[in-house]
C-alpha positions as CSV (number, residue, x, y, z in Angstrom):
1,X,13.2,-34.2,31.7
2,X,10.0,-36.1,31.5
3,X,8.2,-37.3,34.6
4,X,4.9,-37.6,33.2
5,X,3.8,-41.3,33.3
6,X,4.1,-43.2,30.3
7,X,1.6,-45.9,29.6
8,X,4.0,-48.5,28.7
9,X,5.6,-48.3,31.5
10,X,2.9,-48.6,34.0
11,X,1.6,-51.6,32.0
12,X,4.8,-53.3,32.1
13,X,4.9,-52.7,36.2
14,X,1.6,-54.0,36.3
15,X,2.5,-56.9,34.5
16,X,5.7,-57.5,37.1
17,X,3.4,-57.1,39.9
18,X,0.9,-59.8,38.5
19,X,4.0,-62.4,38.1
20,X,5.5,-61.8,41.5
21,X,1.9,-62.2,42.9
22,X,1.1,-65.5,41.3
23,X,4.8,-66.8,42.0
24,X,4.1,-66.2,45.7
25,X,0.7,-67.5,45.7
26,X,1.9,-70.6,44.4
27,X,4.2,-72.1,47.6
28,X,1.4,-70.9,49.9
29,X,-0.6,-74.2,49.6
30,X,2.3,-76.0,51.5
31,X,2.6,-73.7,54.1
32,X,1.3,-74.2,57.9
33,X,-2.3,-72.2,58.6
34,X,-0.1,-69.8,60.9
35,X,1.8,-69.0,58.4
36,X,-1.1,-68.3,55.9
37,X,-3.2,-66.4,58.4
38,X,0.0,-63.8,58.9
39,X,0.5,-63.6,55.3
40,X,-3.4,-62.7,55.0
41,X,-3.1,-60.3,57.7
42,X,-0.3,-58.6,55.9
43,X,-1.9,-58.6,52.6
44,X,-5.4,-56.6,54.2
45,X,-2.4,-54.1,56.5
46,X,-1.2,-53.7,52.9
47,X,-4.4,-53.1,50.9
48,X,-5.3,-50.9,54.1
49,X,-2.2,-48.5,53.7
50,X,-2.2,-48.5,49.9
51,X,-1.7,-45.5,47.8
52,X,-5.5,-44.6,46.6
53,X,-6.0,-43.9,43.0
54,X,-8.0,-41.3,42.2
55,X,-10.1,-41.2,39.2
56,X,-8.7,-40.6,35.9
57,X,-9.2,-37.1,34.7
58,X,-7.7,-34.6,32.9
59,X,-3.9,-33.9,34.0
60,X,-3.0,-30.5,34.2
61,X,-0.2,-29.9,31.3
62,X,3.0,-29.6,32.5
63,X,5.3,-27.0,32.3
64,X,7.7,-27.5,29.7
65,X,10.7,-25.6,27.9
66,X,10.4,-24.5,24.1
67,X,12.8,-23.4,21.7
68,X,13.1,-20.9,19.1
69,X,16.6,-20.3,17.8
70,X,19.2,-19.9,20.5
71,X,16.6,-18.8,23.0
72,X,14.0,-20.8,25.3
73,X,10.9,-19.8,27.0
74,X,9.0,-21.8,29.7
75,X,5.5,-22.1,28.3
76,X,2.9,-24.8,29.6
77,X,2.0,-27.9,27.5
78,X,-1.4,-28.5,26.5
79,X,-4.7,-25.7,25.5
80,X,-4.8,-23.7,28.3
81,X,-7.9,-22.2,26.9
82,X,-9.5,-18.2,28.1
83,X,-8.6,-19.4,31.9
84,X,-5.2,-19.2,31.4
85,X,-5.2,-16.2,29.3
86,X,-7.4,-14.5,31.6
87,X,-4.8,-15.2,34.7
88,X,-2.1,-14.4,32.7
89,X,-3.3,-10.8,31.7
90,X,-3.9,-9.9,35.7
91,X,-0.7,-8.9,36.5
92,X,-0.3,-6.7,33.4
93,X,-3.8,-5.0,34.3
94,X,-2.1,-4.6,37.9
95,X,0.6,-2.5,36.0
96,X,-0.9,-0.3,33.8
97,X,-3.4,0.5,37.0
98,X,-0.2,0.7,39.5
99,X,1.2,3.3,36.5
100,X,-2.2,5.4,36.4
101,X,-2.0,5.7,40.1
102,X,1.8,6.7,39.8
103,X,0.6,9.0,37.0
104,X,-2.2,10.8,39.2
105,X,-0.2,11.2,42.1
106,X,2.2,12.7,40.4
107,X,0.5,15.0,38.6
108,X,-1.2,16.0,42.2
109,X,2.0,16.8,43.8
110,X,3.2,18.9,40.9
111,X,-0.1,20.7,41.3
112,X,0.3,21.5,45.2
113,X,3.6,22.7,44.2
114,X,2.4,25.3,42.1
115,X,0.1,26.2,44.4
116,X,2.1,26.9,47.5
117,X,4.9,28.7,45.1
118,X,1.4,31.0,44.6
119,X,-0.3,31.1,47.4
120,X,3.6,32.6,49.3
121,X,3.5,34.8,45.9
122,X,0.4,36.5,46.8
123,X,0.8,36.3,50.3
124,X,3.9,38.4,50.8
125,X,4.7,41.7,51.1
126,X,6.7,42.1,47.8
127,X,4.5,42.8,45.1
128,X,4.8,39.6,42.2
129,X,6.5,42.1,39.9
130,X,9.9,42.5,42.4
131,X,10.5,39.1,41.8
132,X,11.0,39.7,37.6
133,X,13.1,42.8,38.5
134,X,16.9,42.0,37.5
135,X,17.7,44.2,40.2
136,X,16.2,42.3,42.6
137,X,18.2,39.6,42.0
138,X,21.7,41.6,42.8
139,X,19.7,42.7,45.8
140,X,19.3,39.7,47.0
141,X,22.9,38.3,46.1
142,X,24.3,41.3,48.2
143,X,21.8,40.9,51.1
144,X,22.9,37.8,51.6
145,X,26.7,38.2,51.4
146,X,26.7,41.4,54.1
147,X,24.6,38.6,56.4
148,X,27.4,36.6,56.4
């Protein structure tokens, strides 16, 4: 779907819009001053309230769907130039320094962790070495079970 102007087309408007204005312009003469002086009026309202052109410059390129194969992409028409590579590559910097951050924290919980796992280690009153004792293990198992 194109909705980009076309220059033909606006020429051959223009053209319509010259012929409809010089077929009304010609039974004017015949009319009664009234008549004219409303149609003037009209014609400045109209001027007044007309859609102002701006001028020409460079349309941005619209977006438009290419195809390779069986798939499409949406891509924009036209040389974007570094602008639009530049814009572009802003959300992927956002991701790889969102992932970093992810990353860090990550690492930083892992490490606090570790170091509450040592710091109730060295802190209670069994000495590190009960806790690699087999034993210990069936000591605790049985502990547990006469609790209950």
């Amino acid at each position: 779907m194109n909705t980009a102007p076309n220059h033909a087309t606006e020429a051959a408007a223009d053209q319509f819009a010259r012929r409809v204005a010089a077929r009304m312009a010609q039974g004017t003469d015949d009319l009664p001053y009234d008549i004219t002086e409303r149609l003037r009026a009209a014609r400045v309202q109209a001027l007044a309230k007309r859609k102002v052109v701006s001028p020409v410059r460079k349309a941005a390129p619209a977006p438009v769907v290419l195809r390779s194969g069986s798939s499409a992409i949406l891509g924009r028409g036209g040389d974007g130039g570094w602008w639009n590579a530049l814009v572009s590559a802003i959300p992927l910097m956002a991701l790889v320094i969102g992932l970093f951050a992810i990353n860090i924290a990550q690492d930083e919980n892992g490490l606090n962790e570790v170091a509450e796992v040592d710091a109730a280690l060295l802190t209670d009153d069994l000495p590190p070495e009960a806790y690699t004792d087999p034993g210990f293990m069936q000591f605790l198992k049985t502990s547990a079970t006469a609790r209950n």
